[in-house]
C-alpha positions as CSV (number, residue, x, y, z in Angstrom):
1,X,3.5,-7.8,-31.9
2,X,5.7,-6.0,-33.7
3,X,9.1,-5.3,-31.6
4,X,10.9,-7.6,-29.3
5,X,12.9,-10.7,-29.8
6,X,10.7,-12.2,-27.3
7,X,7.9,-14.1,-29.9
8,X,9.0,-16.3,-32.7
9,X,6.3,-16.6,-35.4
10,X,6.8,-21.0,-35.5
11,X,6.5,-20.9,-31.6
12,X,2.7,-21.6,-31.8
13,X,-0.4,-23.2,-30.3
14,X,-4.0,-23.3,-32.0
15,X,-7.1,-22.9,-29.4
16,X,-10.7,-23.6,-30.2
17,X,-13.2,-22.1,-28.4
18,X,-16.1,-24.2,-27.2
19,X,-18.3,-22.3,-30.3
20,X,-15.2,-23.9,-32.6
21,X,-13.9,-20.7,-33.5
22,X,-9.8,-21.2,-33.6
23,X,-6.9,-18.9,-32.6
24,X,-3.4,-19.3,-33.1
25,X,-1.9,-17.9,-30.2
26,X,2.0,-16.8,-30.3
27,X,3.7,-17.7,-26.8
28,X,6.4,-15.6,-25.6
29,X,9.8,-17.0,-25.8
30,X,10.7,-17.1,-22.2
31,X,14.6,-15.9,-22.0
32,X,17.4,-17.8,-19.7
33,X,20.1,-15.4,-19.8
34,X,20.5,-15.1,-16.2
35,X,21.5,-18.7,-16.0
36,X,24.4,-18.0,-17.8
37,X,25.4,-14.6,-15.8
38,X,25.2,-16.3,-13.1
39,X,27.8,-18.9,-14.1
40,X,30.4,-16.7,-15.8
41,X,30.4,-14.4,-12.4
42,X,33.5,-13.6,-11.1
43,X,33.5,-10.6,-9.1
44,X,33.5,-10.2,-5.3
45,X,31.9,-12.6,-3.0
46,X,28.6,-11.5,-1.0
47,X,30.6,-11.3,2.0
48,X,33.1,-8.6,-0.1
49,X,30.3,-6.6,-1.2
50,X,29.3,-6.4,2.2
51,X,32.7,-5.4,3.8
52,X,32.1,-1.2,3.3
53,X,28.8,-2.1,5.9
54,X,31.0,-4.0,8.0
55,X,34.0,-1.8,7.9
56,X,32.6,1.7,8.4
57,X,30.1,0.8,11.5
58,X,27.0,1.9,10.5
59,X,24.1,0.8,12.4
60,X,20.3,1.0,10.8
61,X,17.3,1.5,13.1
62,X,13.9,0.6,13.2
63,X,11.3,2.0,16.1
64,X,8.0,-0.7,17.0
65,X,5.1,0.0,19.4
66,X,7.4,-0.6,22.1
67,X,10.8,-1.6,21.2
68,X,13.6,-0.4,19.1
69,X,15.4,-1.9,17.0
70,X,19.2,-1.2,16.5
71,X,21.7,-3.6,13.9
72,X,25.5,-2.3,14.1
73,X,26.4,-4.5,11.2
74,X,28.8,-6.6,12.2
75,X,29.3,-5.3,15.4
76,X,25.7,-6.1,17.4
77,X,22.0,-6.6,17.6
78,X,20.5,-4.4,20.3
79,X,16.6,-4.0,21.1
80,X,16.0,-1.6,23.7
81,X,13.1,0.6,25.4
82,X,13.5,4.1,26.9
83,X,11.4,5.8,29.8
84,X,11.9,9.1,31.1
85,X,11.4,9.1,34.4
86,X,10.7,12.1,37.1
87,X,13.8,14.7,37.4
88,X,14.6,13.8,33.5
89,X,16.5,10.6,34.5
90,X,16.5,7.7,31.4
91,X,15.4,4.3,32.5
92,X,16.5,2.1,29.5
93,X,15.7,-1.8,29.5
94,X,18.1,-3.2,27.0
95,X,18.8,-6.8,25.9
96,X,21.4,-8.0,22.9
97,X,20.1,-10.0,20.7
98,X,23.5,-11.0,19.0
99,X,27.3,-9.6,19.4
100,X,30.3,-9.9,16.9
101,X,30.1,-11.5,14.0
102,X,30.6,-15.5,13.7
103,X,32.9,-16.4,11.1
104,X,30.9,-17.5,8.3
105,X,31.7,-20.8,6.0
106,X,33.3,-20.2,3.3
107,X,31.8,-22.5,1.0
108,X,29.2,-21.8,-0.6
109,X,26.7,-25.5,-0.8
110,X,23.4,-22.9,-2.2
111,X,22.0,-20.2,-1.5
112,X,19.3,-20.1,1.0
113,X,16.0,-17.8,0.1
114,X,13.0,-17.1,2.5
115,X,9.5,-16.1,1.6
116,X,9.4,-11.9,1.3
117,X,6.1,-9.9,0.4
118,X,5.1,-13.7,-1.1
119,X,8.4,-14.4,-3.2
120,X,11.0,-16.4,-2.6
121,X,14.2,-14.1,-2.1
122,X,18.1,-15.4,-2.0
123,X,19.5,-13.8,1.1
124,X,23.0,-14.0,2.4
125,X,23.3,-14.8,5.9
126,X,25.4,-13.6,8.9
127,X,25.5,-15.3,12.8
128,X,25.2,-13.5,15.2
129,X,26.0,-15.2,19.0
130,X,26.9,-14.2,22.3
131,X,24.0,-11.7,23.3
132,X,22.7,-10.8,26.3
133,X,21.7,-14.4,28.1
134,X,18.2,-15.6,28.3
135,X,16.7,-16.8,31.6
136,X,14.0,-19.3,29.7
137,X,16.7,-21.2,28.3
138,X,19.1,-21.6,31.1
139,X,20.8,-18.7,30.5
140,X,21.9,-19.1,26.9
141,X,23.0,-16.5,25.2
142,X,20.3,-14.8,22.8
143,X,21.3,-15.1,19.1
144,X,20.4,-13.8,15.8
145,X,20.4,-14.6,11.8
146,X,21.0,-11.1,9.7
147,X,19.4,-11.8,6.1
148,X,21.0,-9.7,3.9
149,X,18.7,-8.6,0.8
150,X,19.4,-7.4,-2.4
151,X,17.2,-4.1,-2.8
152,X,18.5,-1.7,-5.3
153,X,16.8,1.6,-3.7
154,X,16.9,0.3,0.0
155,X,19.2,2.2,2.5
156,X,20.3,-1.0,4.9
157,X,16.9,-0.9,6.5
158,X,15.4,-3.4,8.9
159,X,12.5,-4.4,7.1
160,X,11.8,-6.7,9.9
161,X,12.7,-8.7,13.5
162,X,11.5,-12.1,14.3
163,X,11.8,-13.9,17.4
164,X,12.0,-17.7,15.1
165,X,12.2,-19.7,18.7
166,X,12.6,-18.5,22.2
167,X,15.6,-16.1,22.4
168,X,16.4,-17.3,18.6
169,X,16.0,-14.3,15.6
170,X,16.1,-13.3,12.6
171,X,16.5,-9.9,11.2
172,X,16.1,-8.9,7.6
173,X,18.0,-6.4,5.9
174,X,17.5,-4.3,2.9
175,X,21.0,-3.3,1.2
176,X,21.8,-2.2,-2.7
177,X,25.5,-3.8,-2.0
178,X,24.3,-7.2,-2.8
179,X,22.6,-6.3,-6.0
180,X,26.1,-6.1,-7.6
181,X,25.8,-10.3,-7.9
182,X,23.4,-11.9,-10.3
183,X,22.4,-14.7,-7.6
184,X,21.2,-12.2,-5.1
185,X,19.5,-9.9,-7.9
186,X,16.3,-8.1,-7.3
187,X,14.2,-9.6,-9.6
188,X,10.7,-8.9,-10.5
189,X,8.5,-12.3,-12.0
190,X,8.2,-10.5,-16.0
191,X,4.6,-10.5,-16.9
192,X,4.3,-12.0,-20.9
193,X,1.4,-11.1,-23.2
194,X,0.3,-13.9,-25.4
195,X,-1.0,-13.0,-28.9
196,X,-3.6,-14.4,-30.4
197,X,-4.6,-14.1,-34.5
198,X,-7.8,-15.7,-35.5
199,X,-7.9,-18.1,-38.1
200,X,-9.8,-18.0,-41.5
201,X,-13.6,-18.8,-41.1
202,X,-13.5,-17.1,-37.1
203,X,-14.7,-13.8,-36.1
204,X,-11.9,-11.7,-35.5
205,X,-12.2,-11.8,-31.6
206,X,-14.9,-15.0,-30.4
207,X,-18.3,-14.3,-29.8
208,X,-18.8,-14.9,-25.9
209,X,-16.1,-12.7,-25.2
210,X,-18.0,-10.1,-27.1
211,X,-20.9,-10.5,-25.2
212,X,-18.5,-10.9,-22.2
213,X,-17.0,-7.6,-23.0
214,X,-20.7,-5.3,-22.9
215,X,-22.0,-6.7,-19.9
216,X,-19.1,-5.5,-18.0
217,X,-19.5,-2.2,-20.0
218,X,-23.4,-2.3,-18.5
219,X,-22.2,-3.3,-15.4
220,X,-20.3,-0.5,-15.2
221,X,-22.8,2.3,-16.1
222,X,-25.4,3.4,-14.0
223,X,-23.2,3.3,-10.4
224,X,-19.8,3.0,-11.0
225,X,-18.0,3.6,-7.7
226,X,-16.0,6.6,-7.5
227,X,-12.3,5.7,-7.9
228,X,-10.2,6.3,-4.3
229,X,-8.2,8.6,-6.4
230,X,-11.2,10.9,-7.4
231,X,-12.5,11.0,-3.9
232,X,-9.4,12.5,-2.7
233,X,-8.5,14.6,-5.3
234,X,-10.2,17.7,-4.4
235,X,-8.4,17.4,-0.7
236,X,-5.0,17.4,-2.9
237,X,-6.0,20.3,-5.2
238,X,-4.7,23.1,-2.8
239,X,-1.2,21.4,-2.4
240,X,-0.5,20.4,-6.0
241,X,1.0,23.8,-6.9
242,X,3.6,23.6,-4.8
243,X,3.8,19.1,-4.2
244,X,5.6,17.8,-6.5
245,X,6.2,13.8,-5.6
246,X,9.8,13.1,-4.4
247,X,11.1,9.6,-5.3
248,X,13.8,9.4,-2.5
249,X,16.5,6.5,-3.8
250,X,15.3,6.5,-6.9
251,X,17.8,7.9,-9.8
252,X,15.8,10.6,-11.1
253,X,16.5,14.4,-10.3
254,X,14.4,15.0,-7.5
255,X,12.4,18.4,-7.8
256,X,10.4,20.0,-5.3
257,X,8.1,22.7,-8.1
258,X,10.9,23.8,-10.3
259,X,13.4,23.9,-7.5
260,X,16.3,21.0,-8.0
261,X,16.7,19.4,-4.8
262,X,19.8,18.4,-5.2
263,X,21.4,21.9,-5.8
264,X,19.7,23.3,-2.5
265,X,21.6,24.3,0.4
266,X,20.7,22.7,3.7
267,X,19.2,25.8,4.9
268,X,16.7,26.0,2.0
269,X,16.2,22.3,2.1
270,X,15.3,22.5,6.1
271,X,12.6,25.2,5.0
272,X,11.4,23.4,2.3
273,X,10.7,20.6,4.7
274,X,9.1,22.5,7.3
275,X,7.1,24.7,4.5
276,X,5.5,20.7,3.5
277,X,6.7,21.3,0.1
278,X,9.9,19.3,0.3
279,X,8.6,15.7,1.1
280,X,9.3,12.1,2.1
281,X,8.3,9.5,0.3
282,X,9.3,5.5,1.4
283,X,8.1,2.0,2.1
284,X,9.9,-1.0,0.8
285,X,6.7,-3.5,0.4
286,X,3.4,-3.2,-2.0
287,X,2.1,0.5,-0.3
288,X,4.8,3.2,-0.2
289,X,4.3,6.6,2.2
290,X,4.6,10.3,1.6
291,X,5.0,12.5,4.8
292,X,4.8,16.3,4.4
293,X,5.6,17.6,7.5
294,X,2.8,19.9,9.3
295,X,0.2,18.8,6.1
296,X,-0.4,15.1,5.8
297,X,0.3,11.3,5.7
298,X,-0.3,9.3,2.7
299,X,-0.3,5.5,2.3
300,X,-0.2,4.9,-1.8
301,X,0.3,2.1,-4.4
302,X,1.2,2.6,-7.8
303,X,0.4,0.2,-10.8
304,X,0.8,0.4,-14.1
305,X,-3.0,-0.7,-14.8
306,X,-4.8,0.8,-12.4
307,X,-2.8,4.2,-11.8
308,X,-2.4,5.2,-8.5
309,X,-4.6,4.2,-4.8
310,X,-4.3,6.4,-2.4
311,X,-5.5,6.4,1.5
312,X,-5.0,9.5,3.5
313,X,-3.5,8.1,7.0
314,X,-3.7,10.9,8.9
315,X,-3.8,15.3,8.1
316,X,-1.9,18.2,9.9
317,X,-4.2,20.3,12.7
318,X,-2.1,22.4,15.2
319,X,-5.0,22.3,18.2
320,X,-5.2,18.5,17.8
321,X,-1.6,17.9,17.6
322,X,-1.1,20.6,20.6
323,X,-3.9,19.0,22.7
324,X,-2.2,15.8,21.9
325,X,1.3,16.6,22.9
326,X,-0.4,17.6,26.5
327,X,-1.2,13.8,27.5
328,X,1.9,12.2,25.5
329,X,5.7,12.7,24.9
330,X,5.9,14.8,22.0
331,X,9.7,14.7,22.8
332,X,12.3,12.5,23.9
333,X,16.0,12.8,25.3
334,X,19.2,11.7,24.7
335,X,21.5,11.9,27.8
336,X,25.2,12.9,26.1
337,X,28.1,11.8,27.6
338,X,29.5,14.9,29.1
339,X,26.0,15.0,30.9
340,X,23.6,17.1,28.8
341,X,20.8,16.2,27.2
342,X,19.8,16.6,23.5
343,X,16.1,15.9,21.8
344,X,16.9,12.3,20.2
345,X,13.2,11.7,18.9
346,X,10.0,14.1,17.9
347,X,6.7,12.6,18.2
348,X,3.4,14.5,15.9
349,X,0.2,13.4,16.0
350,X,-2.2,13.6,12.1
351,X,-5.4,12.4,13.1
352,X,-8.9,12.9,10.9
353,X,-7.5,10.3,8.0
354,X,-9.8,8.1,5.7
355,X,-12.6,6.6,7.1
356,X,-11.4,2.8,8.3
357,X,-13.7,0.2,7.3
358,X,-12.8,-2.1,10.6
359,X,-13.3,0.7,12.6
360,X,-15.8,3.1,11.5
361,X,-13.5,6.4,12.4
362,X,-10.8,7.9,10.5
363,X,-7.6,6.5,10.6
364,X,-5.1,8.8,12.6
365,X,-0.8,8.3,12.5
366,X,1.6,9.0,15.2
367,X,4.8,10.6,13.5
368,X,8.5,9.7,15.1
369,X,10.7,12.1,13.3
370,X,14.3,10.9,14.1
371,X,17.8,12.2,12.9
372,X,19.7,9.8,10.8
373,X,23.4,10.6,9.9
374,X,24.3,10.2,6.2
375,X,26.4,11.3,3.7
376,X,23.7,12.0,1.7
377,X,21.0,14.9,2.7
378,X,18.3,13.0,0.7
379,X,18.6,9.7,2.8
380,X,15.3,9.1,4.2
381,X,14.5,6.2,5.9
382,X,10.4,5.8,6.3
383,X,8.1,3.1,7.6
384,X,4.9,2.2,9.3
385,X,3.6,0.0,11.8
386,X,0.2,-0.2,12.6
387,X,0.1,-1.2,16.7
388,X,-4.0,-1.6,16.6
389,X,-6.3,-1.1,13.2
390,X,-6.1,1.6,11.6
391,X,-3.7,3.6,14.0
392,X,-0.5,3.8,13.0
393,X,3.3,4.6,13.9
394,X,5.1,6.1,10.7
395,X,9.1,6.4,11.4
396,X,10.8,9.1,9.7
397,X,14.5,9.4,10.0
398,X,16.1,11.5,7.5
399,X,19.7,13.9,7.8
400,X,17.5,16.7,7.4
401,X,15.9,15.9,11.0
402,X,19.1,16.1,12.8
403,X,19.4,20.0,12.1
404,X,16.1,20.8,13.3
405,X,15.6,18.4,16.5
406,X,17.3,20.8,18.8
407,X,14.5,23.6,17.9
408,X,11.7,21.4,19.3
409,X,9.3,22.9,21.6
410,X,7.5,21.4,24.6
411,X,4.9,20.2,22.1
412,X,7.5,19.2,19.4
413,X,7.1,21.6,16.9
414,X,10.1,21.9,15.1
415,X,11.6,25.7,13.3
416,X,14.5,26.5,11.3
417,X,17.1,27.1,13.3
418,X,18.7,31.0,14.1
């Protein structure tokens, strides 16, 4: 190699392969900088960094199949169900999973981690008791544990709720505020290259990975499988000229073509969204979503090997949608206090997605679009549940739904508004 601190030429081991051919291999010199970091910190406490969460009573959302989610941090846990019932009346079913904040200790003995996406992240937790009481436990009151995480791009989502033992939860959220302390840091498990030199009297790489090597060439030849990517490229063609990729929370400029997103108004911004040229991308796990409204639903993962896989989830047809809107609730209410009502959730339906292998028929998506205040216009919260195989839920809440959710019509089609 020839940049990077990382390999010391005395930091060495020989190999032999079984044909006696020997390599001296350089090993990476594995770093422990964070150690010290770690020990020198002196800024605020994760309970500090958290405050602005506490203080300015935000609440983060997430819909399931059935249930909704709702953390006011600090304030409660809610988990509630809404039907609309004959002469437009709301029936909710509502239970609280935790209220108020318990004091937490002070001290801090470690820092507890739990097993995320198949690493083991530091969390900081928060109690939350007192909720609404629970008949299978002599009426205790329900309770929760909120995991904060460290996520540098997150926006306080609720990447998940988990009922641990009866009435007992956990709920994990996604925040950026506790990146701020190196014990709680995002970290990615670094990937080094070892480099191996052959010695005098070898073959400059051994024989049997030669050989190795031109099977896999053969191998490849004569049917090499058409990459995902290729298959779905000529579906992409007609919206490349005007899709550009958005990375929402990333710290790029985000541009939509050549227009700068960030210098839009809102009005230009709603049409851009309803256009399906200004979209959503999100997803906090391995596959990340893109939503273009009224064009399609894409499930995606990007590597750095491989480039990028790509499943369509579901595609835009009116007639489909429009047929159906006719059997389903393609909108829901909110009842205001002063007694009138206002659309709180649009529901889409992009069916005639990838082929699923479990299944045998194309995938197909149900879309909740949902208004979520922010500061920001480019907050987008998106995620996806998937309630039986291969038919999924994908949650889009975004500020840039709350202008338009008043234009819905009886099927939920959304305009810009007069």
């Amino acid at each position: 190699p020839t940049t990077g601190v990382l390999y010391k030429e005395d930091n060495y081991i020989i190999m032999t392969t079984v044909d006696k051919e020997k390599y001296k291999c350089i090993l990476p010199l594995i770093a422990s900088g964070n150690e010290e970091e770690e020990k020198d910190y002196k800024g605020p406490t994760p309970g500090e960094l958290l405050e602005p969460l506490f203080k300015q009573s935000s609440c983060s959302y997430r819909i399931e199949s059935y249930w909704t989610y709702e953390v006011c941090h600090g304030k409660h846990i809610r988990q509630y169900h809404e039907e609309k019932e004959t002469g437009q009346k709301i029936n909710i079913q509502e239970y609280y999973l935790g209220n108020m904040m318990m004091k937490n200790p002070l001290s801090e003995p470690g820092i507890p981690t739990k097993n995320i996406e198949g690493q083991m992240t530091p969390y900081y937790p928060v109690e939350m008791g007192n909720g609404t009481p629970c008949s299978l436990r002599q009426n205790r009151p329900r309770s929760s544990t909120v995991m904060y995480i460290c996520h540098p791009e997150a926006k306080h989502e609720i990447l998940s709720v988990a009922e641990v033992t009866t009435c007992e939860y956990e709920v994990v959220i996604l925040t950026p505020l506790l990146c701020n302390h190196p014990k709680y840091r995002f970290r990615a498990s670094p990937v080094n290259d070892i480099f191996c030199q052959s010695l005098p009297g070898s073959p400059l790489k051994p024989h049997n990975l030669e050989q190795l090597e031109k099977q896999q060439e053969m191998m490849k030849m004569p049917f090499r499988r058409v990459k995902e990517e290729e298959m779905h490229s000529t579906k992409e063609d007609k919206f490349s000229s005007i899709h550009k990729p958005v990375a929402v929370g990333s710290h790029q400029l985000l541009t939509v073509g050549t227009t700068h997103i960030s210098k839009l108004t809102d009005d230009q911004l709603i049409k851009e969204f309803l256009s399906g040229s200004y979209c959503f991308h999100g997803g906090v796990g391995w596959w990340k979503y893109e939503f273009c409204y009224g064009k399609y639903v894409h499930q995606y993962h990007e590597d750095k090997e491989s480039g990028r896989t790509s499943v369509v989830v579901g595609t835009w047809n009116k007639e489909e949608h429009i047929e159906w809107a006719k059997k389903n609730a393609a909108r829901t209410y909110y009842l205001r206090e002063d007694g009138t009502q206002t659309v709180r959730m649009v529901s889409h339906f992009y069916g005639n997605g990838d082929v699923c292998d479990l299944t045998d028929k194309p995938r197909q998506a149900t879309v909740k679009l949902k208004c979520k205040e922010s500061d920001s216009p480019h907050a987008v919260t998106i995620y996806m549940l998937e309630p039986h195989s291969c038919q999924y839920i994908l949650g889009v809440e975004s500020p840039v739904i709350c202008k338009i959710l008043d234009t819905a019509d009886e099927y939920g089609l959304l305009s810009v508004p007069s």
